[in-house]
N, C-alpha and C positions, 0 to 999 in steps of 0.2 A: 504493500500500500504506500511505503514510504515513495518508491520509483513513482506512483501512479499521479501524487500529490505535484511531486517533482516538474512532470512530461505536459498536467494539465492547466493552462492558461485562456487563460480565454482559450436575390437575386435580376388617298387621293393619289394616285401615279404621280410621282416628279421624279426625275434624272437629277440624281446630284453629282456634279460630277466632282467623285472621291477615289482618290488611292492611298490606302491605308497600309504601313506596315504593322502587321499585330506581333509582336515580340511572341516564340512561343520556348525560350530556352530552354536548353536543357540542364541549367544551373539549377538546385535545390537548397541552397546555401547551409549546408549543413554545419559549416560552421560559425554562422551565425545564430544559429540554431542554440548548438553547444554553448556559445557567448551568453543566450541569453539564459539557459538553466543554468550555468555557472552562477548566474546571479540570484537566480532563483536558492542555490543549496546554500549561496553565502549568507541567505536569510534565514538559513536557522538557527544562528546565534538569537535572534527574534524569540525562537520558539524552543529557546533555553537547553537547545539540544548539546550533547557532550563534543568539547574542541575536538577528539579525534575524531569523532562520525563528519564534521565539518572540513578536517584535511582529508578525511579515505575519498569522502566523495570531489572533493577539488581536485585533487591528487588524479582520481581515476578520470574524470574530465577533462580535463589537461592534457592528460598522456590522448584520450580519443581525440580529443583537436588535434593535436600534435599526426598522428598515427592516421587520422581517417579523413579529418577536416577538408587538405587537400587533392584526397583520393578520389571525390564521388563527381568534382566536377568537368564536365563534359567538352571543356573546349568552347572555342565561339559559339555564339547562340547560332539557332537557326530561327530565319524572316518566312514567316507567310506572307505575300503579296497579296493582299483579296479587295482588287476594285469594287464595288457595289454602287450601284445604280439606280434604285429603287426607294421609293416612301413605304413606310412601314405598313402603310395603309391598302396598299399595291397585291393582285397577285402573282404576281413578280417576285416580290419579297417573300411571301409566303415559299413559293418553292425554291429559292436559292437559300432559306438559312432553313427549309426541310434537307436541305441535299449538304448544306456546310453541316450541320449538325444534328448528326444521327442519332437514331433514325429519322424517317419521314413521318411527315404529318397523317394523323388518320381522323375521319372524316365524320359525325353521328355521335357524338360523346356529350355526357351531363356532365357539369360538374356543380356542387356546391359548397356554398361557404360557410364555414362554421368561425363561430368566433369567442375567442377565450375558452378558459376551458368550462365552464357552465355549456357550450356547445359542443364542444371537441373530444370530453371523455365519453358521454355518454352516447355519441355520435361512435367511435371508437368499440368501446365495449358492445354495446349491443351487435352490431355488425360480426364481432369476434363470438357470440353468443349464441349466432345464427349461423357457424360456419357448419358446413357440410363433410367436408373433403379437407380442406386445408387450409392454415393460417401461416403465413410469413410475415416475421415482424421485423425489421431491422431498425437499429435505432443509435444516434449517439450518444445520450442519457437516458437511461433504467436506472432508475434512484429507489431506496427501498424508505418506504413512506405508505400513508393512506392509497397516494393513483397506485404508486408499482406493487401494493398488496392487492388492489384490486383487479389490475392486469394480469398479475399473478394466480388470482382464483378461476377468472374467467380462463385462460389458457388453460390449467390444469384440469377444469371440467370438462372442456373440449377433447384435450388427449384423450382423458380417461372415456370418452366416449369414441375414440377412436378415429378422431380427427388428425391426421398428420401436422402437428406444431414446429416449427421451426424458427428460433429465435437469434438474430444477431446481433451482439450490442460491442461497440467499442470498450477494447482493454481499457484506454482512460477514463473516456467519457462517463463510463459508468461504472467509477470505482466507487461507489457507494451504496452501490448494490450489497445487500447483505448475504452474505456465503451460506446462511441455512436455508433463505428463500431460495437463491441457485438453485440446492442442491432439492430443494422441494419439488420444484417446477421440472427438475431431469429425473426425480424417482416416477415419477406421473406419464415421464413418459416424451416428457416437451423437449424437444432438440437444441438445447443451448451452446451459443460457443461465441468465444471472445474472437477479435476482430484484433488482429497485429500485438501479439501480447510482448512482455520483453522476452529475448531472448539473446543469448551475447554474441551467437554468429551475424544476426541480423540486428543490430545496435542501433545503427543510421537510421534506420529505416523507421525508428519510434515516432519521426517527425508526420510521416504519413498514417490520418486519421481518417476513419470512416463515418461521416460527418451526416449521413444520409440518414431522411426519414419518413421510411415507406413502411407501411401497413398492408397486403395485400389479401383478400377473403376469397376463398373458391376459385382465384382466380379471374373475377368475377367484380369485386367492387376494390379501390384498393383509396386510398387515404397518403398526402405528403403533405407539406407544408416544417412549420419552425416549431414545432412544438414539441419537448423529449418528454417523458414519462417522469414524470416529479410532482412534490406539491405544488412548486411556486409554480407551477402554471393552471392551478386551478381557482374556481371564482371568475369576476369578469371585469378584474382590471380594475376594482373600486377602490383598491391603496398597494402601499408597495410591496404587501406580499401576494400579491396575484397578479402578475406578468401578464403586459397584451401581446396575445398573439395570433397568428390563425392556422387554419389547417384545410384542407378542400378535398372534400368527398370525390373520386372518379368513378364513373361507368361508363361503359363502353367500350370498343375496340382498344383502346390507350389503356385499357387497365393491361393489355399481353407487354405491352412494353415497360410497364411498371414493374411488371415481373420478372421481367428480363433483367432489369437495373439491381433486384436484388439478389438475382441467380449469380451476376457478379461476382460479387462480393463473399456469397456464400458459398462460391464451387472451389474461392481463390482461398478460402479459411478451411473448408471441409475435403476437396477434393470429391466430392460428389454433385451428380446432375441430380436436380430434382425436375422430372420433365412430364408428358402425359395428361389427359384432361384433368387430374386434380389438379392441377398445376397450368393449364394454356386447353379450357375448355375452349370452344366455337363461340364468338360473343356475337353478339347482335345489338345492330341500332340503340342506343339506348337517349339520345338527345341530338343535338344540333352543330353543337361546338364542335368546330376542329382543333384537335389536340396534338399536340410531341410531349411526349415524358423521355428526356434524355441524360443520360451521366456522365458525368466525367472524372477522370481519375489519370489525376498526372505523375504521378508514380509510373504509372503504364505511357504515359507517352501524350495522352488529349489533354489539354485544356477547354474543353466545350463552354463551360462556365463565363469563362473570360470573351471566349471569342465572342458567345451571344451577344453577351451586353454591350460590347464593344463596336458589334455589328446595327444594334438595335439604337445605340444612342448615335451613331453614325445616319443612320436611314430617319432618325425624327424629323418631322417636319415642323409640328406645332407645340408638343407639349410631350417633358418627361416628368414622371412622378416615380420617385425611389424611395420605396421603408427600407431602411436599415437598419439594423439593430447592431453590427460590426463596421461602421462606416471609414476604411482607410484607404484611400484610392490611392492609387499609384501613379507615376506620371503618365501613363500612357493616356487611364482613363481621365484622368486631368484634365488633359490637351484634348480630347474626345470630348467631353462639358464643355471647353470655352468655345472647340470649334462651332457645337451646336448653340451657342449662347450668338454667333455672329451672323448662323442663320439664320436668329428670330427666334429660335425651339424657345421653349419657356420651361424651367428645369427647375424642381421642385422637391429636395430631399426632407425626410422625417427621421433621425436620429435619438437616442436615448438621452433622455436629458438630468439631471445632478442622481437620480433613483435609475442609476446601473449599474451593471455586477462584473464588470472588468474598466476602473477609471482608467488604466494603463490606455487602455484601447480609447479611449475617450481624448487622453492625451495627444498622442500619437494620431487620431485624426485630429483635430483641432488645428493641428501647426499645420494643414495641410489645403485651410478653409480661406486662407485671405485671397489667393486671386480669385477662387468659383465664387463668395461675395461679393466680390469687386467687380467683374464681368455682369454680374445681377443672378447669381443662379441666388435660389430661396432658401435655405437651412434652416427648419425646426427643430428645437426639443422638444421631447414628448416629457412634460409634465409628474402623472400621478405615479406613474411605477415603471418599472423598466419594458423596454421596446424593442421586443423580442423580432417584431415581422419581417421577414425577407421578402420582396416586391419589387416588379419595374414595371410599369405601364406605360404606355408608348402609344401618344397621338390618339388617344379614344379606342384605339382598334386590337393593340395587343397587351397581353400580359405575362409575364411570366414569376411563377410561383415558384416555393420549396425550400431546400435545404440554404441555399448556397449564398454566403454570405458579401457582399460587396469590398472585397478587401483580398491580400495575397495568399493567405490561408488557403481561400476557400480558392481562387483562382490557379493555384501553384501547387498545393501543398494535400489539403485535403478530398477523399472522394464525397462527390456531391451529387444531388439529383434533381432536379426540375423538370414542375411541367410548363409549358408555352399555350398559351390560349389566344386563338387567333379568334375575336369576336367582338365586334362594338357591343352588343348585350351584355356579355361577362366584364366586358373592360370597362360600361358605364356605371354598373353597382360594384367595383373594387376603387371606383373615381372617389362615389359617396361614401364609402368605408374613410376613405382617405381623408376626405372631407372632412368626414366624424372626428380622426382622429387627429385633423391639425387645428379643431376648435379646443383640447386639450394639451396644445403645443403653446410657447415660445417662440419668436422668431430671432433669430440671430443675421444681426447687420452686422455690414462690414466697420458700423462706427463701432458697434460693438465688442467684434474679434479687435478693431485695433487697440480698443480701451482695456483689454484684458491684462490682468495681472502680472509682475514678475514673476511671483508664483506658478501661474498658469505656463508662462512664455519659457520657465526655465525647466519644466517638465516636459513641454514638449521639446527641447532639444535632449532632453536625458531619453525618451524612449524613442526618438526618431531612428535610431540605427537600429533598431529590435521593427519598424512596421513590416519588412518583409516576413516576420514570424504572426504576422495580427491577420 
């Protein structure tokens, strides 16, 4: 547990005519990486921990920088050249970023929106109540609490009725998982397994997490969005121990590719195919929307995460709306905002505001805000408790949902999963969600970034060399 503590720290046709290079390197920076849990084990003096547990663990981090730091990087980056030519609104666009970012779009899909967890668990559970054949959960956080005792019950019922359970949950992310519920939940029957645990041949590689969080029933309805299995996300956001966030029901044809994102992950942990109608039934029609549910995992090589939004904030013509709840852009996406700020777009971020659960990360965007104020892009805090949503909306017409958080983490570092919702209906009630929640925001001027504290100003230079870890 002590490694786990360690490892855890803190998505009208016009021709524009654009050539973009999308950086997709092969650098990981592992030794930046190391730099920054160096820092993290020098704070156990903090936690009154004994002087030699504080030299074994420097000592051995040291010797890994030293030893691996600059083994793992690859040499000059490699450049995607990807002109694009189309308004987000276009279908045009629709099948060039179905073809850049696999898979392709499918056609007759519902989806809806649940919101906070007063919608979300019991939206969740019951679904898992009613399964038939099989339940796939994968997830970043399974916290042992009131939700993960009751995830817990409902799985266990289902095994024992001879439903095939299969559960994936990140080694860090859900180190708080209690060891006799584990082991509860696999006497019953349920298929649990960690997600990149430590291991000393594979050290490097702790950097890469499985960040994703997909629910999938019968094969049949499946569940993504930012919400992990915990208390704080239950309630509906009325103070700061109930977390806004959302999560969106799918049916339809896009639930086989939701199942695919989490066959992933679980064939790369378990070495086994889970494949067959419990798993990838014949689906049918079930709504209107056209959908992509895609992943990415740059570990393996894709960046899809990055490319989307990069593609998406490229293609705006009128208007971007971004929840973030990890808000650290990098320069690329930087220069992508102000280009779209001299089109006209009108660019709209919603950020967690003083009630959130990693300041580092708040820092470290922060010193990242004066010129997207300065150009006119909009930055709200969100107020009453922490702001958990991952979201881009694009021009009334698209959206896209899920794990993947607005920052190098989730772009570089971690596996992610998103769905894309090509549809002015769905994109007009995630407008008003947004709405809703920037009547509980702050806005942040640039009189205001400039007025900000030494305090503030000398923290963001202390974690700027740590944002490619954020």
């Amino acid at each position: 547990m002590r490694w786990q503590r360690l490892l855890s720290v803190g998505s009208e046709a016009s021709t524009l005519p654009l050539g973009r290079l999308l950086e997709a390197r092969g650098l990981r920076q592992p030794a930046g990486w190391l730099l920054w849990r160096l820092g993290c084990v020098l704070g156990c003096k903090l936690e009154r921990k004994p002087a030699w547990v504080v030299s074994l663990h420097v000592s051995l981090l040291l010797s890994l920088l030293v030893s691996t730091g600059c083994t793992t990087f690859y040499g000059k980056g490699i450049q995607y050249d990807i002109p694009h030519q189309y308004a987000a609104g276009s279908p045009e666009f629709m099948r060039n970023l179905g073809s850049l970012v696999e898979p392709g779009i499918l056609l007759s899909n519902a989806v809806t929106t649940l919101l906070n967890g007063d919608q979300i668990f019991p939206a969740m559970l019951e679904t898992i109540r009613s399964a038939q054949r099989s339940i796939c959960l994968e997830t970043y956080i399974y916290w042992s609490g009131q939700i993960g005792q009751q995830f817990a019950d409902a799985l266990i019922e289902r095994a024992r009725a001879g439903v095939k359970v299969h559960v994936l949950i990140d080694w860090i992310g859900s180190r708080h998982l209690d060891f006799q519920l584990l082991e509860k939940m696999r006497a019953a029957g349920v298929q649990v397994e960690r997600y990149n645990p430590l291991v000393w041949y594979a050290f490097t590689r702790l950097n890469h997490r499985d960040h994703r969080k997909l629910l999938i029933v019968d094969g049949r309805v499946g569940f993504t969005g930012g919400a992990g299995i915990a208390d704080q996300w239950q309630g509906n956001a009325r103070n700061p121990s109930e977390w806004r966030d959302s999560m969106f029901k799918l049916e339809g044809p896009a639930v086989a590719q939701m199942q695919a994102a989490f066959m992933d992950n679980w064939i790369k942990t378990t070495g086994r195919v889970l494949d067959g109608d419990d798993y990838f039934p014949p689906l049918e029609p079930a709504g209107t929307y056209p959908v992509q549910v895609f992943k990415s995992s740059p570990r393996e090589g894709t960046e899809d995460i990055r490319m989307m939004y990069l593609l998406c904030i490229a293609a705006a013509r009128h208007h971007i709306r971004l929840a973030a709840s990890y808000y650290v852009p990098d320069k690329l996406t930087t220069r992508e905002f102000l280009e779209a700020r001299k089109r006209g777009v009108e660019v709209e971020i919603i950020v967690p505001g003083a009630k959130t659960d990693a300041r580092i990360v708040k820092h470290a965007s922060r010193g990242r805000w004066g010129p997207l104020l300065k150009a006119g892009v909009r930055i709200y805090e969100y107020q009453p408790t922490m702001f958990h949503c991952k979201q881009m909306i694009v021009d009334d017409v698209f959206v896209s949902v899920g794990s993947a958080n607005f920052g190098n983490r989730s772009f570089r570092l971690n596996d992610e999963a998103n769905m894309n919702v090509y549809s002015r209906e769905f994109a007009l009630e995630q407008i008003r969600i947004f709405e809703e929640d920037k009547t509980r925001c702050r806005e942040v001027t640039y009189a205001d970034w400039k007025r900000r504290s030494l305090y503030k100003r000398f923290m963001e230079l202390v974690t700027a060399p740590f944002r490619s870890q954020m």
